[in-house]
LONUMI-117516 format. One line per 3 residues: number of its first residue (from 0); their letters; for each residue x, y, z of C-alpha. Coordinates in steps of 0.001 Angstrom, whole numbers, plus 500000, padded with zeros to 6 digits. Layout:
BEGIN
NUM = A = X,Y,Z | ...
REM end
This chain:
BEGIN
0 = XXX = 306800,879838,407379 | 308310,883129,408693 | 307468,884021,412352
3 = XXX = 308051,887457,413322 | 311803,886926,414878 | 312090,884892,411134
6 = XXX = 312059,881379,412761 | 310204,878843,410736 | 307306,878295,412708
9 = XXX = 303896,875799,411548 | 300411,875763,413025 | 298583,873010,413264
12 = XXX = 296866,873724,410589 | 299478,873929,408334 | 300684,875941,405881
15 = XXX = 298125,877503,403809 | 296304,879973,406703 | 299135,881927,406032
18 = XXX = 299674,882007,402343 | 297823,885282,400605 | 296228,885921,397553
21 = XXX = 298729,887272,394671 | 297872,890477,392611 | 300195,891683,390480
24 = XXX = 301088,893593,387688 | 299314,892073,384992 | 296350,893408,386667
27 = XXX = 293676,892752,389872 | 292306,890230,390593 | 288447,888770,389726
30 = XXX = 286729,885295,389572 | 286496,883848,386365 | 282983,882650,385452
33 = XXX = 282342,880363,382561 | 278707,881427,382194 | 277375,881378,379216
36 = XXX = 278179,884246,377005 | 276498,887414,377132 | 276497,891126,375335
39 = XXX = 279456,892516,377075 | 281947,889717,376417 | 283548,889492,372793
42 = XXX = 284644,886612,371058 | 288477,884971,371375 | 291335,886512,369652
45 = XXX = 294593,884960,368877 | 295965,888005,370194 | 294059,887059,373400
48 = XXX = 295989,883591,373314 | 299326,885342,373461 | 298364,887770,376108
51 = XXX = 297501,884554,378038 | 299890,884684,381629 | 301198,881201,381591
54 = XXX = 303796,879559,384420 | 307398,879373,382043 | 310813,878765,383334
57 = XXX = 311270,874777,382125 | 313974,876321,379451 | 311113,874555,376826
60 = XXX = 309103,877462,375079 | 305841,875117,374809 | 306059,873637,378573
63 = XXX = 303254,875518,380344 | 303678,872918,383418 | 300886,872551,386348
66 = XXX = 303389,871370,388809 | 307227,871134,390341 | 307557,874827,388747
69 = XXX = 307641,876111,391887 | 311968,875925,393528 | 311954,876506,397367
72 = XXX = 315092,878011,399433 | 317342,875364,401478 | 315614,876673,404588
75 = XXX = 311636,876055,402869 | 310591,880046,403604 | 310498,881033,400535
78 = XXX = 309879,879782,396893 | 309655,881687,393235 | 309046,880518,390074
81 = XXX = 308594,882015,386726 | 305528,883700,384257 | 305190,884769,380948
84 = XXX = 303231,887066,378302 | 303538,887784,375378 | 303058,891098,373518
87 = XXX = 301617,890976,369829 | 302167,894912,369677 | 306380,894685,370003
90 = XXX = 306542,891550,369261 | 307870,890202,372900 | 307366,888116,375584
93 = XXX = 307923,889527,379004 | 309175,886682,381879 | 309374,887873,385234
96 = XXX = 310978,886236,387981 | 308380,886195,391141 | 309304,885911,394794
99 = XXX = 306922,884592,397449 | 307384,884206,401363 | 305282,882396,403270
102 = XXX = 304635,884078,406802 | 302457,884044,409789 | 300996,886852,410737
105 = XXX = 299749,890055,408487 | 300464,888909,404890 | 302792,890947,402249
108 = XXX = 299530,892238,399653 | 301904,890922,397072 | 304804,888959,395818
111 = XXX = 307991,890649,394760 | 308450,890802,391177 | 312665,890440,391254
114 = XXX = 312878,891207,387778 | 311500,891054,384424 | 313299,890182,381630
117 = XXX = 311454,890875,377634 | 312447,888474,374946 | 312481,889371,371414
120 = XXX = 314213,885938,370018 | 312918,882379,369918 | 314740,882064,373530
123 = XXX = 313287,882344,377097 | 313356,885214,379178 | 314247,883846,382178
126 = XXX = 314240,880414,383323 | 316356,877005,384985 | 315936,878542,388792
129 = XXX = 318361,877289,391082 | 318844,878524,395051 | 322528,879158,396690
132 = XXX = 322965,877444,399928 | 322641,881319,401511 | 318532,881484,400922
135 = XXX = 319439,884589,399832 | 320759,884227,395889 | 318622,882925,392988
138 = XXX = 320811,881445,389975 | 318790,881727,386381 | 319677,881553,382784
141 = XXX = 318420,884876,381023 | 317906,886617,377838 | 317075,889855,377350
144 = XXX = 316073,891635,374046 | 317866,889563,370978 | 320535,888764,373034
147 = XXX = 321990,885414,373523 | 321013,883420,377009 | 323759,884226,379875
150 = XXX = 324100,883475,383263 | 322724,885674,386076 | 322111,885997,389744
153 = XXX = 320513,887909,391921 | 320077,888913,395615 | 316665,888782,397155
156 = XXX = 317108,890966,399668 | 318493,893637,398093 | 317466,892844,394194
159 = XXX = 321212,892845,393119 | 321212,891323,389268 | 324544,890356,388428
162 = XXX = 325383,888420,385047 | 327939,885502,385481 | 329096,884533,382327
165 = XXX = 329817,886817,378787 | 330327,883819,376685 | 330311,884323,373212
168 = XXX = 326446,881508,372400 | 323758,881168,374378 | 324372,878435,377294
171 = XXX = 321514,875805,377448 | 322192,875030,381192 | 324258,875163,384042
174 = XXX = 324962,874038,387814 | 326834,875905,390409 | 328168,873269,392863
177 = XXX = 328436,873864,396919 | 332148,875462,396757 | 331117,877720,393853
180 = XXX = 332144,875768,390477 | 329927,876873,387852 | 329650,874528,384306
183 = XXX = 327488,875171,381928 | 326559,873869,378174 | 326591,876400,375190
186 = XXX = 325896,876210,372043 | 328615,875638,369622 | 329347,878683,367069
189 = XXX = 328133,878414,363155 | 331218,877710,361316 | 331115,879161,357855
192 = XXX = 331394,877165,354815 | 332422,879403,352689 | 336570,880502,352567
195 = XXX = 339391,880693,350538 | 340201,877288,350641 | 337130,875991,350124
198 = XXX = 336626,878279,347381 | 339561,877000,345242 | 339148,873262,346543
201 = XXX = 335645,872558,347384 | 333940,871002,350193 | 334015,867319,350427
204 = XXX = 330788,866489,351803 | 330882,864371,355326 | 328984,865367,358360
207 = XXX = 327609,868587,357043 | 323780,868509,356512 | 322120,869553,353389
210 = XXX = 320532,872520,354958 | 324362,873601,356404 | 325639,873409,352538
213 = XXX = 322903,875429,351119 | 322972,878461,353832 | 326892,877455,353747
216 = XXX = 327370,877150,357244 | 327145,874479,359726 | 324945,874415,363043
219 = XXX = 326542,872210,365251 | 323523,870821,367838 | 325427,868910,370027
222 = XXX = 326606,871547,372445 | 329859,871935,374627 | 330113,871772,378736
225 = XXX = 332698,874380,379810 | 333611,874702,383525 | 334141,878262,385620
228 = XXX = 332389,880481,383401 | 333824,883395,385045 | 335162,884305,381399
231 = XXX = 336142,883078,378294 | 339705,883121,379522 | 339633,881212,382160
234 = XXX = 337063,878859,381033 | 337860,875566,379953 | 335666,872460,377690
237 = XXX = 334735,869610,379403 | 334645,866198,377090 | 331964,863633,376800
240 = XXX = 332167,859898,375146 | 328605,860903,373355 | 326959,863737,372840
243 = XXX = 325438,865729,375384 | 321751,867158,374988 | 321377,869883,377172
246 = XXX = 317610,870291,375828 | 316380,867223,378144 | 319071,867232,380728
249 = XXX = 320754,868213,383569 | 324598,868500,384744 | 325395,867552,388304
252 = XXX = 328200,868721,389815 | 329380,866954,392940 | 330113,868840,395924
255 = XXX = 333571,869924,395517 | 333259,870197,392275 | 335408,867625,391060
258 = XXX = 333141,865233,389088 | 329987,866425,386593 | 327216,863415,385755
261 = XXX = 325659,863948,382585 | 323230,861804,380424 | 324522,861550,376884
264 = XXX = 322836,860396,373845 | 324450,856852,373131 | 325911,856337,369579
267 = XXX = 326836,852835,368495 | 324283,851079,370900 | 325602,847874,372319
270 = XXX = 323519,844940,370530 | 322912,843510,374242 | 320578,846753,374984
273 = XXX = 317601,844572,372337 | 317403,842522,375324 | 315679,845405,377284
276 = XXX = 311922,845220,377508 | 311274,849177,377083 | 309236,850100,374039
279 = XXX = 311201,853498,373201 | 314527,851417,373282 | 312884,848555,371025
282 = XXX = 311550,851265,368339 | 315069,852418,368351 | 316835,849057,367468
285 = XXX = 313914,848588,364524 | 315590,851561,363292 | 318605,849437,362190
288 = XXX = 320725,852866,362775 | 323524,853628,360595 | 326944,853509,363579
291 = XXX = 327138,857189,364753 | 323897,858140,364199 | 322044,859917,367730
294 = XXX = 319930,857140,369031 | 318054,858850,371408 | 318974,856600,374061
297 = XXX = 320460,857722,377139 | 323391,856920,379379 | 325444,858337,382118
300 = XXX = 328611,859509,381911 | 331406,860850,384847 | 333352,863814,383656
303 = XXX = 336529,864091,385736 | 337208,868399,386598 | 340630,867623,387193
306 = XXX = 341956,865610,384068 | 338964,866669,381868 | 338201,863055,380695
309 = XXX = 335008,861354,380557 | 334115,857536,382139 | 330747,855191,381438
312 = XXX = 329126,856031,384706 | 326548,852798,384083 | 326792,851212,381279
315 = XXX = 322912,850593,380562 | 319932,852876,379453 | 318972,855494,381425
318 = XXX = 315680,858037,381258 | 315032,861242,380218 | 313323,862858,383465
321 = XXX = 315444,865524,384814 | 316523,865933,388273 | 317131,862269,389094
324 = XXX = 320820,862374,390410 | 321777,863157,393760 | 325408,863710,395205
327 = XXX = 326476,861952,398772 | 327484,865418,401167 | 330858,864065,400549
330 = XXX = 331004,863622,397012 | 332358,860113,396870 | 329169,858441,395625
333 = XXX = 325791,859701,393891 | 322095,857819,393205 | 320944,857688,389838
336 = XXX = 317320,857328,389539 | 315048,855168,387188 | 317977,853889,385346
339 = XXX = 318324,850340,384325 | 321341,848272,385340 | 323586,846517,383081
342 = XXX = 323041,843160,381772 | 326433,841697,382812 | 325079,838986,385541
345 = XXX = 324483,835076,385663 | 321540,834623,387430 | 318743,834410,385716
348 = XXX = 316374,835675,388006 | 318154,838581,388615 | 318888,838983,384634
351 = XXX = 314789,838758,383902 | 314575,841880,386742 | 317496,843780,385235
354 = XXX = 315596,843633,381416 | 311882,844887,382623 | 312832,847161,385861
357 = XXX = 314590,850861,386250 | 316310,851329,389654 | 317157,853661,392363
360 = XXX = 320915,852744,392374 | 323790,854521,394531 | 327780,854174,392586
363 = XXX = 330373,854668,394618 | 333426,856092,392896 | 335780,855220,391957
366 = XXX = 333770,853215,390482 | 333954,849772,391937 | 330420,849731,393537
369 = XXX = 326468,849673,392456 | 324146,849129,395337 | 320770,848709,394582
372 = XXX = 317767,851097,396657 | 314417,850374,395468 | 312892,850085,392220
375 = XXX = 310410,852455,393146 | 309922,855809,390756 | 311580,857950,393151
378 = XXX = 312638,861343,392563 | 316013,863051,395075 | 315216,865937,397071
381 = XXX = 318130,865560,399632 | 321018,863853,401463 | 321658,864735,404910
384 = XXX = 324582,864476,407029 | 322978,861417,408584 | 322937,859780,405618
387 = XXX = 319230,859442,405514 | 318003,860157,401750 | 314482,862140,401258
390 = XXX = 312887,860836,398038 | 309857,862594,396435 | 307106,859937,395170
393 = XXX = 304965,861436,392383 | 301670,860756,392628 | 299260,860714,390059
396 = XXX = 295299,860501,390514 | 292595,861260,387294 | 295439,863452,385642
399 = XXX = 296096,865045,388991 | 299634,865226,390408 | 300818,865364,393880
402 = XXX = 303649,864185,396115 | 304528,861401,399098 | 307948,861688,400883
405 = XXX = 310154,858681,400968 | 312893,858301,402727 | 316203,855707,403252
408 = XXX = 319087,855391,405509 | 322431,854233,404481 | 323767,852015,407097
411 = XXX = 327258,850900,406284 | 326739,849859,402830 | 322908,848816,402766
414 = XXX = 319925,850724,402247 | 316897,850878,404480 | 313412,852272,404185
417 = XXX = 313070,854808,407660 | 310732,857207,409037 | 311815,860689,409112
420 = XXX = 313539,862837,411763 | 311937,865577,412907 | 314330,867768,410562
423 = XXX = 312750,865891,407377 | 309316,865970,408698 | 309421,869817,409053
426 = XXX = 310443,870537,406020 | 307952,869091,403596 | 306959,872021,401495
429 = XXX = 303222,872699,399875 | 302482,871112,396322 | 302194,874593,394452
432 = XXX = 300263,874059,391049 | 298657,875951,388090 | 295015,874474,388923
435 = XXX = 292965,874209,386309 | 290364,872122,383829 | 289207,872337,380291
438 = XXX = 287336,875348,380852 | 289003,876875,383867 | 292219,879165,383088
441 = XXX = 295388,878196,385408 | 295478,880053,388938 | 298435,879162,390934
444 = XXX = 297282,876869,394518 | 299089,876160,397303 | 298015,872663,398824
447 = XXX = 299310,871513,402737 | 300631,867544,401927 | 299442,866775,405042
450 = XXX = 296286,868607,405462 | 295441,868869,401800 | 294063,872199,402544
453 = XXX = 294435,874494,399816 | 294818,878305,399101 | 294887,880301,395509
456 = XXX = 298054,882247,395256 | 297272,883765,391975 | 294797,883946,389607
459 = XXX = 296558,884744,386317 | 294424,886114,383481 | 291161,888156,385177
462 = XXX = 291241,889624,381733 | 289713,886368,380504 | 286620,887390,382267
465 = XXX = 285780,889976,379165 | 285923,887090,376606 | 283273,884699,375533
468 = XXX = 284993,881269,375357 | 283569,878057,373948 | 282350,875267,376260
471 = XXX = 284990,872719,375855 | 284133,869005,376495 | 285831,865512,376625
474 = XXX = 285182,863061,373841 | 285685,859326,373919 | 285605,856928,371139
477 = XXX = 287824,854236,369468 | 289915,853504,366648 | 289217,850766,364109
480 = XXX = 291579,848275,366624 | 289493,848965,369288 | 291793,851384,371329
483 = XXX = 290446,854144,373379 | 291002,857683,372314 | 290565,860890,373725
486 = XXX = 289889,864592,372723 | 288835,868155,373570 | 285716,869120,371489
489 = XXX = 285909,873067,371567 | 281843,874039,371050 | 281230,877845,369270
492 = XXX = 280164,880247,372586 | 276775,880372,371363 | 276800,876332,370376
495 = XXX = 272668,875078,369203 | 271978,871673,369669 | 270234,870708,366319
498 = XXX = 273009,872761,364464 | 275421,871406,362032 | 278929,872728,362427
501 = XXX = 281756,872714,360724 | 284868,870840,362230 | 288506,871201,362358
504 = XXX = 290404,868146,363682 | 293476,869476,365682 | 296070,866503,365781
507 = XXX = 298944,866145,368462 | 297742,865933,372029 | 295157,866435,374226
510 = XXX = 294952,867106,377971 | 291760,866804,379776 | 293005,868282,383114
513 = XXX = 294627,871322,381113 | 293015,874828,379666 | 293987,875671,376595
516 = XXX = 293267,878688,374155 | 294816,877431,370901 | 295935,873878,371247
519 = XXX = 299023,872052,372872 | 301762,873721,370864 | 301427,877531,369375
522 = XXX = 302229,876830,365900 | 299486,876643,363602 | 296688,875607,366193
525 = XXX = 293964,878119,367510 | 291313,876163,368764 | 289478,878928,370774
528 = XXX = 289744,881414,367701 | 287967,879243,366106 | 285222,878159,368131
531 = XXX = 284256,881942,368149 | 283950,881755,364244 | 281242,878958,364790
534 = XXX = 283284,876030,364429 | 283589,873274,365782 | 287007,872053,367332
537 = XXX = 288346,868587,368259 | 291824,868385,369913 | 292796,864984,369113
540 = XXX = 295075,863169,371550 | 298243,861040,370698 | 297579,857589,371447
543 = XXX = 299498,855950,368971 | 302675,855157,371167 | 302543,851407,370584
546 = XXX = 302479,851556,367029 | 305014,854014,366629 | 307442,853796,364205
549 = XXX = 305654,850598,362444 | 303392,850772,359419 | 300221,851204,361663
552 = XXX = 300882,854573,363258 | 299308,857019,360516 | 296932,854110,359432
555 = XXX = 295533,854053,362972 | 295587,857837,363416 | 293569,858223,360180
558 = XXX = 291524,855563,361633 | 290937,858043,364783 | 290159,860760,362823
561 = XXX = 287391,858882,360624 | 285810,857522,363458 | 285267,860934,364862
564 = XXX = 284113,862344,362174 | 281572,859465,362125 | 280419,859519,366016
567 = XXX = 279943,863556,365481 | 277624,863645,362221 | 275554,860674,364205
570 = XXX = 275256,862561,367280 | 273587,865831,364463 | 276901,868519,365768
573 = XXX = 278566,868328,362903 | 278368,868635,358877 | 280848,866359,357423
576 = XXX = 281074,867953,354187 | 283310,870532,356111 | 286095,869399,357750
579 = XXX = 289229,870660,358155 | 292519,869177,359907 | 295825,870448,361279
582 = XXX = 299008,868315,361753 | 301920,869926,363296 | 305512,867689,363272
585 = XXX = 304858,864140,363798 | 301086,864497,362876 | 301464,865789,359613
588 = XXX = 302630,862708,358648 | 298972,861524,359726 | 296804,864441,358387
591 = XXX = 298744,863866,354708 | 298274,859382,355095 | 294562,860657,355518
594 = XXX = 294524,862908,352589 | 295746,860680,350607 | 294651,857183,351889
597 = XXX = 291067,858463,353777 | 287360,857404,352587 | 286550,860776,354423
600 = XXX = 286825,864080,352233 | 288236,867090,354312 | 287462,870066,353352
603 = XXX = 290456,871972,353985 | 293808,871249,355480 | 296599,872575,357244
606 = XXX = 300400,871066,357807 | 303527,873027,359763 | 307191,871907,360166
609 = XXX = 306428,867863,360334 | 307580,864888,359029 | 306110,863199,355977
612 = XXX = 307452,860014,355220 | 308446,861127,351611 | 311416,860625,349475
615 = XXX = 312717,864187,349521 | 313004,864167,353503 | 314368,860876,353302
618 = XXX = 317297,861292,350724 | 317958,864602,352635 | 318508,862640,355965
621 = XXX = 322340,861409,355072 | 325000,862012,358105 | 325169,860517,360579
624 = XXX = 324911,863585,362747 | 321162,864068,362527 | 318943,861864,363921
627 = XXX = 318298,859329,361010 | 314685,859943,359715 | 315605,857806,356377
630 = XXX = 315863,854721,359321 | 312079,855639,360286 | 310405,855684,357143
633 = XXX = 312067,852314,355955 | 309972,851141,359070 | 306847,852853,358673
636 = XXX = 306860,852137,354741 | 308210,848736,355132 | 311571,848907,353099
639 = XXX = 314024,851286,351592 | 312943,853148,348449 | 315201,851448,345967
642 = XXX = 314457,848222,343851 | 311309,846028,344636 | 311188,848337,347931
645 = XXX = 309914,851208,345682 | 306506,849315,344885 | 306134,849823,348423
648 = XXX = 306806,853374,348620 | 304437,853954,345699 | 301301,852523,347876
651 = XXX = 301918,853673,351126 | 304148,857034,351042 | 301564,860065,351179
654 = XXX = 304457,862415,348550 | 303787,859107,345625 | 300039,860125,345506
657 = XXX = 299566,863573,345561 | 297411,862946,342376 | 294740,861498,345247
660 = XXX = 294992,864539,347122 | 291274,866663,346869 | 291701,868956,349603
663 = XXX = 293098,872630,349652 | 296183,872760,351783 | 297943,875527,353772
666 = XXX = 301512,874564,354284 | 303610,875986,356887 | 307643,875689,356642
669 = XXX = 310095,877368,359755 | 313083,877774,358910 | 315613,876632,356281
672 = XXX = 315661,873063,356697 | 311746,873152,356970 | 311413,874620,353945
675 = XXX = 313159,872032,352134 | 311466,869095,353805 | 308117,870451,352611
678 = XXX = 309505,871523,349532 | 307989,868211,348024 | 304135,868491,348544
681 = XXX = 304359,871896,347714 | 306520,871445,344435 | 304211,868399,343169
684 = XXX = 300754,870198,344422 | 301252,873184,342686 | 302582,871149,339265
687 = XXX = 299576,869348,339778 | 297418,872684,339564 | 295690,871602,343253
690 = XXX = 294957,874194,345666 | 298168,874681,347738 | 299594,877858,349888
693 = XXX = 303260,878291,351730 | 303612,879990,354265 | 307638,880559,354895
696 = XXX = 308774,881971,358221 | 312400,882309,358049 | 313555,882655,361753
699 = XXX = 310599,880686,363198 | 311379,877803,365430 | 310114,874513,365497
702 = XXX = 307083,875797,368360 | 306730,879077,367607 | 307157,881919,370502
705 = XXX = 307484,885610,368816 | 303822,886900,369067 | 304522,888316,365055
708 = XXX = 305816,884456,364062 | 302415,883245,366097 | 300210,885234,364837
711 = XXX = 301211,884963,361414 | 300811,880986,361892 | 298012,880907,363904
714 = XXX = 296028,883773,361942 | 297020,882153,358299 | 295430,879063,359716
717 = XXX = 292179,880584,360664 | 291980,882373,357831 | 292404,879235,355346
720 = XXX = 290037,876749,357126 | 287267,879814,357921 | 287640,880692,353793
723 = XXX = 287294,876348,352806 | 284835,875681,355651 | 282605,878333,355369
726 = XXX = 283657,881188,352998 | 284373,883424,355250 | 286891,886184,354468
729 = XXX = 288523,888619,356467 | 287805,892152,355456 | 290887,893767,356242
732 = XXX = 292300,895313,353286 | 296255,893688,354013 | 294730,890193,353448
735 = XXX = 292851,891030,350220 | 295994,889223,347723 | 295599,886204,349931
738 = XXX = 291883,885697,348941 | 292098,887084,345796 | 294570,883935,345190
741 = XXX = 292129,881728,347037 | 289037,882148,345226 | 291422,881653,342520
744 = XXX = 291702,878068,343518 | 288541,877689,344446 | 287695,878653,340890
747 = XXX = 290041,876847,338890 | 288582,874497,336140 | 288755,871270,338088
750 = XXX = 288536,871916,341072 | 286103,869590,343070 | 283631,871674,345340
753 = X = 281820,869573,348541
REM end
């Protein structure tokens, strides 16, 4: 902490006597009560679940986290991180960039807000914060307005915002190494379809999707690593064996800036990989990939500054946690962290470790040399000049995280475990974390890792204390295998014991040690909204991992579902006449098995931007640049669609018996290729004369983040499950075609009421 003379200087009781209470501009500060509601509080908007101040900055729209957020200065006195809001009245969402110092003595009354960037794309304000050696410049990537995401630093002291790069996409991420290097990854530029040639000659069809030939261009997702972004001029590409995925990585420059590590998504897996005992990698090799086709498997790779080529760092699987490479000071060796080792040995004990174990591993370069650490799940924080390695140990307790320093000296060329100097040991730094439970909104907490005294920071959303929010409770039960599940049941404010409910089943992810106003993603879900409409809400979690991509995984989620619906109507809180469901990407597959394959009759359903095991999605998944979701469903259905394998298909794909389907269903397509891949249900539905509704947002993205886009989603989805579940309508007069064409359905000849 600052002294007066700026010294770092500790009490005994740590740090937290001297961290203050935040206040800032998105207004003062009050305790949050979750008493039960009363005259003066009104019920939940959706609007209210945008306005919600959430911790951003991961460079992931949906990733609200509760910890690591937080990116301290070399010298530990100060730290900033990143929030967000969104505005439903211009349609943007505001980031600003927060500064906090940690002092002794009379506190500052409030952070400093560096700067504030608003958003009015799919893309992130500001986020990806990095520190320059000075503890004096922050690095971030940063859009503002509809512009595309650019480079930018800025001074602390004096507020200085200076943008680094002009490049012509939107980079993805970047690293600035200790001499001043800067690489980045961009996005690679449309290229149009559509020309002179083409015109006279055609296009002979090879990598290009069928989404890229219909809106004739192509969108090229693999993006490119340029070094010195100081201008398009003098920048330059940097290759890679495999495709790099900037969306889940890192890059890692090494000190002098002469070698990048990167993790690149391995094409062409070696056969020897089957041998490892990982479940992700032994769903991917059921797959039976077509050669080229992204596996989703990770590796590491070397890129050489200099001669711009590209080397096999390891050549074995590797994670897809971020921040797990470290440079030496002097850039001839790096660890890599929870990656496995190569198979390439002849002792069989060793071999059996190698197959079931990830490593903390240091490679010398050139490469001649891999030294094992520990096989601990260790996470790099630094190297000193000592060689003595601190290593942060996550720690995880009842869905709570904190951390234990680790630490290892490199004597010669072993590894040993070692105490800390007194440098290390005084420059541990607080856990800060977005505290919170299912019916607590996040406030940001500063807790001493020695003391484990803790002190709010920041208390994000006082306005929450106007709003009457629904009780929300965790609910245990089974599936028909006998594995645990869990979910969030969301009760109506004014909840009566004795009275039935109606219930809508959100699908995709629960977490009991998170709030949450609409679900875990903000397209389609709005679990709050609806609890103030007198339903009843269960946000189901995921718990399906083992079965994945097999023929169980929407069997055994539609077993989840059922038995929910079962254990509520016993326990008297819900009528199971009116259900409703939502499935959002993977779990649509699962609401429309249910719909189709269910003893259970829901009421009303809702699907956005997923997955469906069906024969249009699967014929338009052809080259071998997109992930091959053609290679799933053969595994979930059982076999290809052709020949005897079609008698499969006809049983077990949901789009073969739509004429099973008894439920009214809102369907949600983002985007081009979203349309198409729902295209099917809603085609056959409607030919079918069953109750079905599209809802097409052109420029939406897969979670969506424009308040308009959100609350178009989210308020079409209230709207349709309130009308099936309890005829409810909306009187405002802009939504009066939509009902009109409802009651139409309802009304239809045929149609079977419950």
């Amino acid at each position: 902490m600052y002294s007066r003379n700026g010294k770092i200087s500790r009490s005994s009781n740590g740090y937290l006597l001297t961290i203050f209470v935040l206040g800032f501009v998105f207004g003062c500060l009050k305790p949050l009560c979750n008493a039960s509601p009363d005259t003066d509080k009104r019920p939940v908007t959706i609007a209210d679940a945008i306005r919600m101040t959430r911790v951003a900055g991961t460079g992931y729209p949906s990733a609200h986290p509760k910890s690591g957020f937080a990116v301290f200065s070399p010298d530990g006195n100060q730290f900033a991180f990143v929030i967000t809001r969104g505005n439903p009245e211009n349609n943007t969402n505001v980031y600003s960039l927060l500064l906090f110092r940690s002092i002794l003595g009379p506190p500052d009354p409030i952070p400093r807000i560096l700067t504030s960037f608003s958003s009015s794309s799919n893309r992130e304000g500001i986020f990806n914060l990095k520190w320059s050696s000075d503890n004096d410049t922050l690095f971030f990537l940063g859009s503002r307005g509809d512009e595309s995401t650019q480079l930018y630093s800025i001074r602390c002291s004096s507020g200085q915002l200076t943008k680094l790069t002009d490049h012509p996409t939107s980079l993805l991420s970047y690293a600035v190494s200790e001499n001043g290097k800067i690489v980045y990854s961009a996005e690679k530029r449309a290229v149009a379809l559509i020309n002179d040639n083409t015109l006279r000659h055609g296009i002979i069809v090879t990598t290009e999707s069928l989404p890229d030939l219909i809106t004739s261009h192509t969108l090229d997702y693999e993006p490119e690593i340029i070094l010195n972004g100081s201008g398009v001029i003098s920048s330059k590409p940097l290759p890679t064996q495999n495709p790099f995925d900037s969306g889940v990585n890192d890059l890692y420059p090494s000190p002098d800036g002469r070698y990048v590590v990167v993790k690149t998504d391995t094409r062409n897996l070696p056969k020897a990989w089957k041998e490892y005992e990982d479940s992700s990698i032994q769903s991917v090799f059921r797959l039976k990939l077509p050669n080229g086709t992204p596996s989703r498997i990770l590796r590491y790779e070397l890129i050489d500054t200099q001669t711009s080529t590209s080397t096999v760092l390891l050549n074995s699987p590797t994670t897809y946690a971020p921040s797990d490479v470290l440079w030496s000071p002097d850039s001839t060796s790096v660890l890599l962290c929870g990656t496995f080792l190569p198979l390439q040995t002849s002792d069989p004990v060793e071999l059996r470790s190698r197959q079931s174990t990830k490593f903390v591993v240091e490679v010398s370069l050139p490469l001649d040399t891999v030294t094992k650490i520990t096989n601990e799940d260790l996470k790099p924080v630094r190297w000193d000049r000592h060689n003595v390695v601190q290593f942060r140990l996550p720690q995880y307790h009842n869905g709570d995280s904190s951390s234990e320093y680790i630490y290892y000296h490199k004597i010669g060329t072993t590894w040993e475990r070692c105490k800390p100097d007194s440098d290390f040991a005084n420059e541990i730094q607080p856990d800060i974390l977005a505290e919170q439970d299912l019916n607590t909104p996040p406030q940001i907490v500063a807790i001493d890792p020695k003391t484990s005294k803790r002190r709010v920071l920041a208390v994000l959303n006082p306005q929450f204390s106007a709003l009457s929010f629904g009780k929300v409770e965790q609910l245990n039960w089974t599936d028909n295998s006998g594995h645990p599940v869990t979910g969030g049941l969301y009760l109506p404010p004014d909840f009566k014991v004795g009275t039935r409910y109606p219930l809508v089943i959100q699908t995709h992810g629960f977490d009991p040690k998170a709030f949450s106003v609409d679900g875990p993603y903000s397209t389609a879900f709005a679990a709050q909204p609806l609890a103030s409409k007198d339903i009843v809400v269960l946000q189901v979690n995921d718990i399906f991992y083992d079965s994945l991509v097999t023929p169980l995984e929407p069997e055994r989620a539609m077993n989840a579902y059922e038995n929910a619906i079962t254990l509520l109507d016993k326990q008297g809180i819900i009528d199971p006449t009116r259900v409703g469901i939502i499935g959002f990407s993977r779990t649509c597959l699962y609401v429309q098995y249910a719909l189709t394959h269910s003893q259970f009759h829901f009421a009303a359903a809702v699907i956005a931007d997923g997955v469906d095991a069906g024969y249009l999605q699967y014929v338009m998944s052809a080259t071998p640049k997109e992930y091959n979701a053609s290679s799933e469903f053969d595994v979930i259905i059982g076999a290809p669609p052709f020949g005897s394998g079609l008698l499969l298909w006809l049983r077990r794909s949901p789009g073969f018996m739509l004429d099973k389907v008894q439920t009214p269903l809102l369907i949600q397509a983002l985007g081009a290729p979203s349309l198409l891949g729902e295209w099917e249900w809603f085609s056959g539905l409607r030919r079918l004369g069953k109750p079905v509704d599209l809802l097409y947002l052109p420029t939406g993205s897969h979670i969506l983040v424009q308040p308009w886009q959100r609350l178009a989603s989210q308020g079409r989805s209230m709207d349709w499950l309130c009308f099936w579940l309890k005829n409810d309508q909306d009187p405002e007069a802009a939504k009066s075609e939509q009902y009109r064409r409802w009651r139409e359905f309802r009304d239809a000849p045929g149609h079977a009421t419950h």
